[in-house]
N, C-alpha and C positions, 0 to 999 in steps of 0.2 A: 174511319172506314176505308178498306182498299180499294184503291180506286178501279180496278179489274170488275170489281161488285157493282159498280156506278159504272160502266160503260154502257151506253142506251145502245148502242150498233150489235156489243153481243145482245143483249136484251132481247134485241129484233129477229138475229139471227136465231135463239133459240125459243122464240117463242111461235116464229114458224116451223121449226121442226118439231115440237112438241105437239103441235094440233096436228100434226099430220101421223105421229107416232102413237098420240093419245087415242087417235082414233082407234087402235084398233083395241083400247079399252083394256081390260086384266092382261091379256097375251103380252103383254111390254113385262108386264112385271114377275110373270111367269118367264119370260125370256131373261129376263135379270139376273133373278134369282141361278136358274141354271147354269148362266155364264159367270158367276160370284162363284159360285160350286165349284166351276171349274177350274178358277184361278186359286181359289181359295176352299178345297176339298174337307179341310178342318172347322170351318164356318160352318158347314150342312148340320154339325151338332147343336147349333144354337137355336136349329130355328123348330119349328112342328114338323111334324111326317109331310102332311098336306099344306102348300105352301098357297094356297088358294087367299084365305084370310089377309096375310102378311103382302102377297102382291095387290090385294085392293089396297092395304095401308100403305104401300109405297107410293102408290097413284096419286091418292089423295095426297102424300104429304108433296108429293112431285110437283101435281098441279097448286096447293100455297104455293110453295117454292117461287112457282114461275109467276101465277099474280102476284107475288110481290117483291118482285125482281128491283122496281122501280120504288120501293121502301125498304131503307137497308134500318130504317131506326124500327120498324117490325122485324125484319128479317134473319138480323143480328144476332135479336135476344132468342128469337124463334128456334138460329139453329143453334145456341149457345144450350138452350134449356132441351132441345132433342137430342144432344151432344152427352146432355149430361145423365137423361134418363138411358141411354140406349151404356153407361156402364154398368148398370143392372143386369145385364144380357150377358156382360163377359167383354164385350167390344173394345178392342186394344187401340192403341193410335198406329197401328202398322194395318190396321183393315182398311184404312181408307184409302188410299191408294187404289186398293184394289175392287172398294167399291165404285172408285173414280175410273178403273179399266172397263170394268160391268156394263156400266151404265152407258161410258162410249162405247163398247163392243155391241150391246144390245141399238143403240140409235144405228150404230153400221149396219146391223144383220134387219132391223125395221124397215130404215129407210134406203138402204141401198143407195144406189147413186144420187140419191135425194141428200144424201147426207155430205156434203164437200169438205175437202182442206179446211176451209175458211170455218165453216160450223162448227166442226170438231175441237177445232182453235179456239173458237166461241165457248167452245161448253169446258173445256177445260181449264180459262183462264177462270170462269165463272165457278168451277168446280172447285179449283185452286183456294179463291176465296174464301170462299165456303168451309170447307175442309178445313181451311188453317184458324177459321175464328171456331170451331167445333173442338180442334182438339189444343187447340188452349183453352177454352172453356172446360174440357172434361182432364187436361192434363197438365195444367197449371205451370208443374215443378220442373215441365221436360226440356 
């Protein structure tokens, strides 16, 4: 397991900015998604007209995510088998990236000056992770 994924300190750092972000409940994930749009204008085809459904399902899978930050032998196979359902969808290994921009752009535009240097470092080492056991899980031969 990388050890980026086992660091407790980002752990901490994103698991106070998640409750403060989660608070404000769908609006994260409706914030998400518009900012994925933006980067990623071709993606908008993948998803429904109304993105309402799909931003509760980010949430949810958000929050697993972060309780089990601290279980990478859950967490592993978790995003290796979400990795591999979401190529049903069309989902290449050059979107992640850019849902890795999203997702920090959306905690900027949440949490505003709540959100530091330090966090965003947090979430991207943690993102980094993630992302890299996702898409060798879904792309094997890349």
């Amino acid at each position: 397991m990388t050890t980026t994924l086992e660091e407790p300190s980002d752990h901490v750092r994103i698991r106070r900015n998640w409750a403060k972000a989660a608070a404000a409940g769908e609006l994260v994930g409706q914030i998400f998604y518009a900012r994925l749009f933006e980067f990623a204008p071709a993606a908008r085809s993948m998803f429904p007209d109304v993105i309402d459904d799909q931003a509760r399902k980010l949430l949810q899978t958000l929050n697993w995510i972060i309780d089990h930050l601290d279980d990478p032998d859950s967490l592993a196979p978790a995003a290796e088998a979400l990795a591999v359902r979401h190529l049903r969808y069309g989902v290449e290994a050059e979107h992640y990236p850019l849902v890795g921009e999203a997702l920090i752009a959306t905690l900027q535009q949440g949490l505003g000056a709540n959100f530091s240097e330090e966090d965003k470092a947090a979430w991207l080492r943690v993102y980094a992770a993630l992302s890299d056991i996702m898409t060798r899980a879904a792309y094997p031969s890349d």
